[in-house]
N, CA, C and O of each residue as an XYZ file, in Angstrom:
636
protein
N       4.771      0.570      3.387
C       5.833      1.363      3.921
C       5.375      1.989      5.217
O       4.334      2.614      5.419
N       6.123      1.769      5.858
C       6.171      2.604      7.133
C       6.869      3.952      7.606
O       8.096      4.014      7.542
N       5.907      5.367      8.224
C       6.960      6.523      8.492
C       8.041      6.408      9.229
O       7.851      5.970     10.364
N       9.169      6.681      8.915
C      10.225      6.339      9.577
C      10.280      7.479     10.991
O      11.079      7.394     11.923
N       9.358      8.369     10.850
C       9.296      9.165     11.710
C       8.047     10.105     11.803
O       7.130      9.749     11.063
N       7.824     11.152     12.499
C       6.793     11.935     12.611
C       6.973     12.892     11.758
O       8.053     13.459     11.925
N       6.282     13.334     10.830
C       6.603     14.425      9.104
C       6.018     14.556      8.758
O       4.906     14.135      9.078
N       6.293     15.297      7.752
C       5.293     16.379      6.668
C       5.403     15.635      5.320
O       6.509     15.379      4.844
N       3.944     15.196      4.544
C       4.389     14.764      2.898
C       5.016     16.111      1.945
O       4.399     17.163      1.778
N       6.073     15.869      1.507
C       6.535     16.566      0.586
C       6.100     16.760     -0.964
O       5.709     17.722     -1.624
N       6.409     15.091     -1.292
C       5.814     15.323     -2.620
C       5.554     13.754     -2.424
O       5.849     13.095     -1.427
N       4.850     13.238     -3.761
C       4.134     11.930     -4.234
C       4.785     11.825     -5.731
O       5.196     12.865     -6.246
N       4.845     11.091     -6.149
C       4.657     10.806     -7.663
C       4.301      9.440     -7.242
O       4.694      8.874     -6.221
N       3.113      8.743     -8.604
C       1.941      7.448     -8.642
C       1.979      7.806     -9.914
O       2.267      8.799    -10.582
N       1.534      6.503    -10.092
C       1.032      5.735    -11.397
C       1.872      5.210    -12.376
O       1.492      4.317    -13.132
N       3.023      5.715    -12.420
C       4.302      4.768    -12.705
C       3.995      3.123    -13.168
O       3.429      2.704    -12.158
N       4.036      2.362    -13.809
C       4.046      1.162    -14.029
C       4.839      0.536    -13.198
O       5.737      1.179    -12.655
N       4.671     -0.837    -12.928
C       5.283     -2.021    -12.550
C       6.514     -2.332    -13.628
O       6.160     -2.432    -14.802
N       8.135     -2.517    -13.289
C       8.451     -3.021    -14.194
C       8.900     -4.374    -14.206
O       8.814     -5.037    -13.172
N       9.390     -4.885    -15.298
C       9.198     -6.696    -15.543
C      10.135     -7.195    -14.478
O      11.174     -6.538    -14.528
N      10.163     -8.143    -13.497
C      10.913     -8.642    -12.964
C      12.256     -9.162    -14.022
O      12.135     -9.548    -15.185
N      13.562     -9.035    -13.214
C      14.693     -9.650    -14.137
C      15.267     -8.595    -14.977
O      16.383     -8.815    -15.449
N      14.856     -7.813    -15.162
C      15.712     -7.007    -16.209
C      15.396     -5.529    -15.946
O      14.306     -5.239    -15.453
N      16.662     -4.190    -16.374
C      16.153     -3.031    -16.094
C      15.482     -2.707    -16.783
O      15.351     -3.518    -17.700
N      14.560     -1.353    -16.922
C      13.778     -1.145    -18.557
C      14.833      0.247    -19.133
O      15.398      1.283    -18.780
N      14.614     -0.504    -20.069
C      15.545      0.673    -21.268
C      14.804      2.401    -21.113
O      15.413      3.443    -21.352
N      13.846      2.323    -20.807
C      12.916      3.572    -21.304
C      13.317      4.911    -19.987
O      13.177      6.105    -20.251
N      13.781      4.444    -18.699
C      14.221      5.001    -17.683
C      14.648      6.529    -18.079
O      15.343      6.695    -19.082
N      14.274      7.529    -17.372
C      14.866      8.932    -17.398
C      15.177      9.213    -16.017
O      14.521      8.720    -15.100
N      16.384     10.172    -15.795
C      16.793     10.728    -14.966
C      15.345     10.935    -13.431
O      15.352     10.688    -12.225
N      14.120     11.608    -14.595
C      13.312     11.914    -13.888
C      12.388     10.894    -13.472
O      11.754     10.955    -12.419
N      12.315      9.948    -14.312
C      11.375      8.434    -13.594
C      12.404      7.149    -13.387
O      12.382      6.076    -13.989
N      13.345      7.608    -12.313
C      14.504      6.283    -12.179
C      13.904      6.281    -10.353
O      14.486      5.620     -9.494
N      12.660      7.156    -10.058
C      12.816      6.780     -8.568
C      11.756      6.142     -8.658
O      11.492      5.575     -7.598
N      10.718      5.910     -9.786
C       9.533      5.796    -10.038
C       8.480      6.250     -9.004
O       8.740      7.334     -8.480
N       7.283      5.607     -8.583
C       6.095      5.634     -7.752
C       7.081      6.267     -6.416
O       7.775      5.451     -5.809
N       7.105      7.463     -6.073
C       7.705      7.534     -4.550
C       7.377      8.797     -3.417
O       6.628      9.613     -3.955
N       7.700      9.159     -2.106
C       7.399      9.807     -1.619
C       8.376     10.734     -0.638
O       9.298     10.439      0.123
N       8.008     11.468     -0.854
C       9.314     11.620     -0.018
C       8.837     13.138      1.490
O       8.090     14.080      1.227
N       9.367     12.976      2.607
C       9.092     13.494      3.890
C      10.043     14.162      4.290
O      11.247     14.019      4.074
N       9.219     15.286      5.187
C       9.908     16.037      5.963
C       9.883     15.825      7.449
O       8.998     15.863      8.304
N      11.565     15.514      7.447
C      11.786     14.813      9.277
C      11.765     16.048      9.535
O      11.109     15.983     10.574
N      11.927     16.892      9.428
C      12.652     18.361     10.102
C      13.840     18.756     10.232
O      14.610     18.005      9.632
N      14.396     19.690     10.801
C      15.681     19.924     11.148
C      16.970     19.822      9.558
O      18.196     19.765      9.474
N      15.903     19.843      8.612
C      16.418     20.042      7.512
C      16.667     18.404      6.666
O      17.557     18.194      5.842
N      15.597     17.353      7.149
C      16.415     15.948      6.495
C      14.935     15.818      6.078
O      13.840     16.318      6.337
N      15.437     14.973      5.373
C      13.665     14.947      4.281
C      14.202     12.958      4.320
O      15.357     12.764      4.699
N      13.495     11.895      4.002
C      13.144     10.523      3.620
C      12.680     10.323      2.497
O      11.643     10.910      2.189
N      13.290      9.476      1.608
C      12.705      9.372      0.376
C      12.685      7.544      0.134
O      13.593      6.727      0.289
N      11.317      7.369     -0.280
C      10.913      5.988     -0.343
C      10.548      6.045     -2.209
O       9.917      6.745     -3.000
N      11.333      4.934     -2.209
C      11.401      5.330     -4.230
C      10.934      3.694     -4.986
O      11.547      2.701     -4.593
N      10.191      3.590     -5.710
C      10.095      2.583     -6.109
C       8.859      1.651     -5.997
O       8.783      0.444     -6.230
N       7.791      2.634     -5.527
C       6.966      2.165     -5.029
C       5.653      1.357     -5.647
O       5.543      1.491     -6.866
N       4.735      0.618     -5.065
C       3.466      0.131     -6.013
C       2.834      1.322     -6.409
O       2.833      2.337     -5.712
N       2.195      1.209     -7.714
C       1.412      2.146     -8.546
C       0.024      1.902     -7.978
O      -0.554      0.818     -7.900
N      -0.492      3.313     -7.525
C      -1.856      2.927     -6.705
C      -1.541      2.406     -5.206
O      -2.308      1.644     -4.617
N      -0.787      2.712     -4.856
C      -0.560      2.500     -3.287
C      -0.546      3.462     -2.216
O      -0.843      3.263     -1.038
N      -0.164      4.536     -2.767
C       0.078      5.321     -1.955
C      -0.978      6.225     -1.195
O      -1.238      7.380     -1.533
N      -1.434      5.697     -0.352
C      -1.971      6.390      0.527
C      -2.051      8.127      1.037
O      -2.887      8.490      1.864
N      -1.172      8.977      0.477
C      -0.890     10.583      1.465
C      -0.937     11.161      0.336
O      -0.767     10.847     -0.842
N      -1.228     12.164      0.986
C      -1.041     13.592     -0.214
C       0.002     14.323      0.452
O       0.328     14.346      1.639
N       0.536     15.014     -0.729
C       1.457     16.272      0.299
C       0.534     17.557      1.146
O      -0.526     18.154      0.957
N       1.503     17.562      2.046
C       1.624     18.176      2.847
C       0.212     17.820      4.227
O      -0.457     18.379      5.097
N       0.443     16.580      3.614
C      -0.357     15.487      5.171
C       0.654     15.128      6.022
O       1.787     14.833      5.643
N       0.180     15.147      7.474
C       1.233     14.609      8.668
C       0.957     13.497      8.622
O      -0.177     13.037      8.485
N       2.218     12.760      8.758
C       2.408     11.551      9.281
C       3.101     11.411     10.584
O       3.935     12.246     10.934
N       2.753     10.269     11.401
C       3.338      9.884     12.643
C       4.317      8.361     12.232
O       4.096      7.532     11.349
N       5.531      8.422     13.340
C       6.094      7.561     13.026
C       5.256      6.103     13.251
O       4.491      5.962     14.206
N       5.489      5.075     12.288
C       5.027      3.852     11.350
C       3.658      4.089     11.125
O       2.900      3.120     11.086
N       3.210      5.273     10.963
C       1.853      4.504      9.780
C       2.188      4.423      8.538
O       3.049      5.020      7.893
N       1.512      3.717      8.288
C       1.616      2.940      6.882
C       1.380      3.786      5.634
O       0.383      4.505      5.562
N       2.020      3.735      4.932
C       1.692      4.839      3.721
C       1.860      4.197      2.142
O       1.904      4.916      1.143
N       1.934      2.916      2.117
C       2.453      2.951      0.733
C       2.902      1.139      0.866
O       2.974      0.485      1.906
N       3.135      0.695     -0.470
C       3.403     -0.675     -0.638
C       4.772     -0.614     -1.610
O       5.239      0.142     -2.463
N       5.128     -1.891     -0.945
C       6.627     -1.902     -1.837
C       6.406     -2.641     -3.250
O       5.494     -3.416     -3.536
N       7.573     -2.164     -4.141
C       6.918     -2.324     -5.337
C       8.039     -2.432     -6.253
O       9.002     -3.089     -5.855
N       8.095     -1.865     -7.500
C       9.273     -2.564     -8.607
C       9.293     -1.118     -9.926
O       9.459     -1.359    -11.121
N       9.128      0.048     -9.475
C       8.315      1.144    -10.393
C       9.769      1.462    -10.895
O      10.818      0.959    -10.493
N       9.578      2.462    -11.918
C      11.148      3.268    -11.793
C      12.351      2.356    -12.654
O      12.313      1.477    -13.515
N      13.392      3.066    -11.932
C      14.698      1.803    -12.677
C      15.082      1.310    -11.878
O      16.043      1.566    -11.153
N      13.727     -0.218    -11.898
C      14.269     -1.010    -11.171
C      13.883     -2.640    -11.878
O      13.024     -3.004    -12.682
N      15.222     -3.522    -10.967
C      14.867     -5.077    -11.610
C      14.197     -5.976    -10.825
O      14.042     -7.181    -11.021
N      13.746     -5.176     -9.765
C      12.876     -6.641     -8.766
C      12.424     -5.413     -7.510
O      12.997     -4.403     -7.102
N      11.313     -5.977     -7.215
C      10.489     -5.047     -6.282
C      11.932     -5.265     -4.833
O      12.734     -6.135     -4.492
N      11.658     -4.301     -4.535
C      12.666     -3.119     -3.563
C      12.262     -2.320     -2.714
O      11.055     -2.164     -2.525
N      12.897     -1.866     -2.249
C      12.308     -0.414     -1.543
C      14.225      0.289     -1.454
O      15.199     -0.301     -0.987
N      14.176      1.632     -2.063
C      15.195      2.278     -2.145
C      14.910      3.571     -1.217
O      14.136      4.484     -1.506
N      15.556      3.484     -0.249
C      15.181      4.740      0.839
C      16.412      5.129      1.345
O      17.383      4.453      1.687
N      16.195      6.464      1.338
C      17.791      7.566      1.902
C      16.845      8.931      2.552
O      15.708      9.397      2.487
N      18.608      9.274      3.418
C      17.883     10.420      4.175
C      18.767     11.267      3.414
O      19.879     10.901      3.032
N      18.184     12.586      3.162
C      19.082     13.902      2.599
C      18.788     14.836      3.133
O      17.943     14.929      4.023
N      19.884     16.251      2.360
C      19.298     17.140      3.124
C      18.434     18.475      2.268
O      18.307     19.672      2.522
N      18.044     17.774      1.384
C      16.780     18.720      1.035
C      15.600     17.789      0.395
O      15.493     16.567      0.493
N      15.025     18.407     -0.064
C      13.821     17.384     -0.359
C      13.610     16.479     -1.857
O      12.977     15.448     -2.085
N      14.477     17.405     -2.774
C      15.145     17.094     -3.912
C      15.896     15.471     -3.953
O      16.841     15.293     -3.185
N      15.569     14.622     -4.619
C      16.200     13.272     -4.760
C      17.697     13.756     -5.597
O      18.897     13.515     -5.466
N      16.889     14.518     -6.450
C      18.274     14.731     -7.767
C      19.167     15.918     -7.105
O      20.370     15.999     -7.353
N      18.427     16.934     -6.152
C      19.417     17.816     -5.961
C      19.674     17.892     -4.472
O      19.659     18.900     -3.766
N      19.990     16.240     -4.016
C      20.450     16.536     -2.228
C      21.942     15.879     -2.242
O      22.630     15.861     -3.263
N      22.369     15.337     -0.978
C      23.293     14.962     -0.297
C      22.393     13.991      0.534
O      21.218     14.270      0.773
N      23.057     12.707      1.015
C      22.874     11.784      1.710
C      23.288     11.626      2.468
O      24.493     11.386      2.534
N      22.412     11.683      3.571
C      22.768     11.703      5.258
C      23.297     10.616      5.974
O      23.194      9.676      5.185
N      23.721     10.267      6.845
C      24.009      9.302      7.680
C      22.654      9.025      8.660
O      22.220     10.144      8.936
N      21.821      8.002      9.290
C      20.849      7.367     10.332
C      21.184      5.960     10.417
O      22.167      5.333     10.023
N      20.432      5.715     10.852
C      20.050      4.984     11.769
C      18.671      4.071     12.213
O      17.867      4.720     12.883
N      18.412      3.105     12.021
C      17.083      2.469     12.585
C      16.455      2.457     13.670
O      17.038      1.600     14.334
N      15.550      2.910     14.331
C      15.151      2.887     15.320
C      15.098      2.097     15.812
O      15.758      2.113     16.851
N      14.262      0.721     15.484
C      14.210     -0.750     16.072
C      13.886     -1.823     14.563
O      13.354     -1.205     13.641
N      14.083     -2.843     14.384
C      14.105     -4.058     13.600
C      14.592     -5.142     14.270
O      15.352     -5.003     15.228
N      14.253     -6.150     13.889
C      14.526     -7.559     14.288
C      15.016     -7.886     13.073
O      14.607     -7.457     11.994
N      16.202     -8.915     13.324
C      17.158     -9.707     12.323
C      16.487    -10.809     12.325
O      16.020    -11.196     13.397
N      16.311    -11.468     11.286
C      15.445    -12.577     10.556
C      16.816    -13.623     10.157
O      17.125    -14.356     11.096
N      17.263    -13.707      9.494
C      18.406    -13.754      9.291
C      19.253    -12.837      7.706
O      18.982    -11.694      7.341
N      20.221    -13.741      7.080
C      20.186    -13.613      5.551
C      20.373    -14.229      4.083
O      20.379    -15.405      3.718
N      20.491    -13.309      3.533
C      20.479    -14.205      2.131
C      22.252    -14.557      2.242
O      23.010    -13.892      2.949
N      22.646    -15.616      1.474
C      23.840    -16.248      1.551
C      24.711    -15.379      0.866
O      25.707    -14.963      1.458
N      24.416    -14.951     -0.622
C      25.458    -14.077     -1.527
C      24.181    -13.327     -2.162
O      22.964    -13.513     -2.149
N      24.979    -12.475     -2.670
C      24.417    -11.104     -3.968
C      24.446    -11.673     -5.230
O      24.094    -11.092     -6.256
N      24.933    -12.991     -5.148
C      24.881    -13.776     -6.563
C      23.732    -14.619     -6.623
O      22.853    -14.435     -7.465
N      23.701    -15.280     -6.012
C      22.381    -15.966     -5.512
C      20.735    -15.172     -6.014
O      19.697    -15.503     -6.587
N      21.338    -13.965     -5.369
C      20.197    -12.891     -5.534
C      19.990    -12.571     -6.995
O      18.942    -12.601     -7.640
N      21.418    -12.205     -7.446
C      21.197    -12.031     -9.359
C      20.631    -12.875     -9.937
O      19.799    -12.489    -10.759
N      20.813    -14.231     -9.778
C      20.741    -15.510    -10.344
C      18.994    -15.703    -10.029
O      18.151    -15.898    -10.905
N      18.787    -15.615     -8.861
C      16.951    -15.510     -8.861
C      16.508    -14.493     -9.883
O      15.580    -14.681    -10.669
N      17.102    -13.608     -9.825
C      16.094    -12.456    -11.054
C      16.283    -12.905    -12.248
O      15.295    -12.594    -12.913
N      17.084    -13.512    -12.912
C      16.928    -14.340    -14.164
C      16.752    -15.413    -14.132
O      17.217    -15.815    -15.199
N      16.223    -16.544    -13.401
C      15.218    -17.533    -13.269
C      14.407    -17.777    -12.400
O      14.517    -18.159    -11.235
N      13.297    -17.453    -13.248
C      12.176    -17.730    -12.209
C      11.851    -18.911    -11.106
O      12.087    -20.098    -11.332
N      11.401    -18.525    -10.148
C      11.128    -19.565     -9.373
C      12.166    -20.582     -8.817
O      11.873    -21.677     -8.335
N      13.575    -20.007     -8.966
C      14.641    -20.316     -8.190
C      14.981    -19.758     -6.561
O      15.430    -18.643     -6.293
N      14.684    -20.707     -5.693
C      15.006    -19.978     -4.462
C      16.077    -19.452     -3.922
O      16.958    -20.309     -3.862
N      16.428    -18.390     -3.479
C      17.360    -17.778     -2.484
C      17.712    -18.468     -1.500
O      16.842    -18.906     -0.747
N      19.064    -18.729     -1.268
C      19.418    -19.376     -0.308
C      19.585    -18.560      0.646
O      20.157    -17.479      0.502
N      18.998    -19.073      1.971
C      18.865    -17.895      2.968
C      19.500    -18.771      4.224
O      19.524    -19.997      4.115
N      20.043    -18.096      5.485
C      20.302    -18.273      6.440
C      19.697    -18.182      7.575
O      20.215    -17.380      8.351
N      18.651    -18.801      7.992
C      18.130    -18.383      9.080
C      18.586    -18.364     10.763
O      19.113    -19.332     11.311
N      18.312    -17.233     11.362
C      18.676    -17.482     13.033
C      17.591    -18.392     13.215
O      16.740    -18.514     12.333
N      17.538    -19.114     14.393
C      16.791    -19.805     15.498
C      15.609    -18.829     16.098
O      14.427    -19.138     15.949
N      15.930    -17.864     16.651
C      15.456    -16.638     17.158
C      15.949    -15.201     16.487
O      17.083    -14.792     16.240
N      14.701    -14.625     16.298
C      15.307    -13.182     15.406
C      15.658    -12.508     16.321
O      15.276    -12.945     17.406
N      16.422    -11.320     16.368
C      17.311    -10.714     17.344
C      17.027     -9.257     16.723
O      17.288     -8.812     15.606
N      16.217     -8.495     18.169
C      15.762     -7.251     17.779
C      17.114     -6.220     18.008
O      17.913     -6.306     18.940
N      17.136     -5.444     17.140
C      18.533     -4.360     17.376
C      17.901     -2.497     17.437
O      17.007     -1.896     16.840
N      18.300     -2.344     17.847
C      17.678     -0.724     17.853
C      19.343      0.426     17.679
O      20.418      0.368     18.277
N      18.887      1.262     16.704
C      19.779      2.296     16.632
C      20.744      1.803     15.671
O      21.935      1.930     15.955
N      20.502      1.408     14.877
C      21.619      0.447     13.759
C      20.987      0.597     12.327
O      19.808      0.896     12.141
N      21.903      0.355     11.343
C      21.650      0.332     10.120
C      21.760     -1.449      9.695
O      22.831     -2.034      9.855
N      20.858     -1.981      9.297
C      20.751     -3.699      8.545
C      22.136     -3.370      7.803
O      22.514     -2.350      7.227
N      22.845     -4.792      8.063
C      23.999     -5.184      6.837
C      23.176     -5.710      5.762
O      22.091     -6.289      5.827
N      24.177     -5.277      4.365
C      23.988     -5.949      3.421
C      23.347     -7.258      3.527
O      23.712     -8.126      4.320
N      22.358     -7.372      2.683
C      21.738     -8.750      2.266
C      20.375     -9.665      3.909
O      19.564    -10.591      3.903
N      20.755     -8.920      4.721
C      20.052     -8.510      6.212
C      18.540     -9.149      5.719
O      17.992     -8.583      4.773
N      17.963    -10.146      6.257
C      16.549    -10.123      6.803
C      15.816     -9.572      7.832
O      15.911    -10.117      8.931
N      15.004     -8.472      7.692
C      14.759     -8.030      8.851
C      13.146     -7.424      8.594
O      12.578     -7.302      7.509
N      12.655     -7.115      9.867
C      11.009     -6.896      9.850
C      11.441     -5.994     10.876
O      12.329     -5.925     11.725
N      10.119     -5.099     10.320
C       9.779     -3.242     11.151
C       8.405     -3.700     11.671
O       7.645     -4.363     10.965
N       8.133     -3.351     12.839
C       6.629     -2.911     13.261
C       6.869     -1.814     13.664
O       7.899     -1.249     14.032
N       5.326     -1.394     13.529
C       4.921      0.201     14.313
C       5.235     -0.164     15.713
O       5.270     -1.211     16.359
N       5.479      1.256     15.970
C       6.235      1.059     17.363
C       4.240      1.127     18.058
O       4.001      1.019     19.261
């Protein structure tokens, strides 16, 4: 994972398990549905929350600075989730369970291309080793100041 900006660690939670590809896990609570995650202070009152993360990845402690894209963390499948992800929102407190969700924006990404349908996508998580049908551009096409559409291939570097 990369900082989406220059911030303060808020909080961590690690060690969370991996869960099984393909299916949700029954055992999920309110309080471990973000699993392994971290979450930052942009300032100006918006905090980043990266949820879902590898167990043993995470690099920061709270209340360490980060600069925008260093690396902090690996994407992962923790939490209530059915296939490694990365679930990230901006709010406006630091609370997952007790914010509001902001409106942003990407700084810069390149379009890769995308996956064809969201069915496609279901249909891989219950058989293994079935490929995603994907769409590729010719040339990836960098965009700045935008949010990825649905189903979107796209790659971040540190600026």
């Amino acid at each position: 994972m990369l900082a989406v900006a220059d911030s303060v660690v808020v909080s961590v939670v690690d060690g969370m398990p991996e869960q099984r590809p393909g299916m949700l896990p029954v055992d999920t609570t309110i309080e471990t549905a973000d699993g392994n995650s971290v979450v930052l202070d942009l300032g100006d009152g918006r905090f980043a929350l990266y949820a879902h993360l590898q167990p043993g990845s995470i690099r920061v402690r709270q209340g360490e600075r980060l600069v925008r894209g260093q690396i902090f963390a690996r994407l992962g499948n923790s939490g209530n989730s059915s296939a490694p992800h990365l679930h990230f929102h901006v709010m406006d407190t630091p609370s997952p369970l007790a914010s509001n969700g902001l409106p942003y924006v990407i700084y810069t990404f390149e379009l890769a291309g995308e996956a064809v349908s969201a069915d496609d996508l279901d249909t891989e998580l219950r058989s293994a080793n079935q490929p995603v049908p994907v769409r590729l551009l010719q040339i990836p096409a960098r965009h700045t100041e935008q949010l990825p559409g649905n189903l979107a291939i796209v790659s971040f570097t540190a600026p």
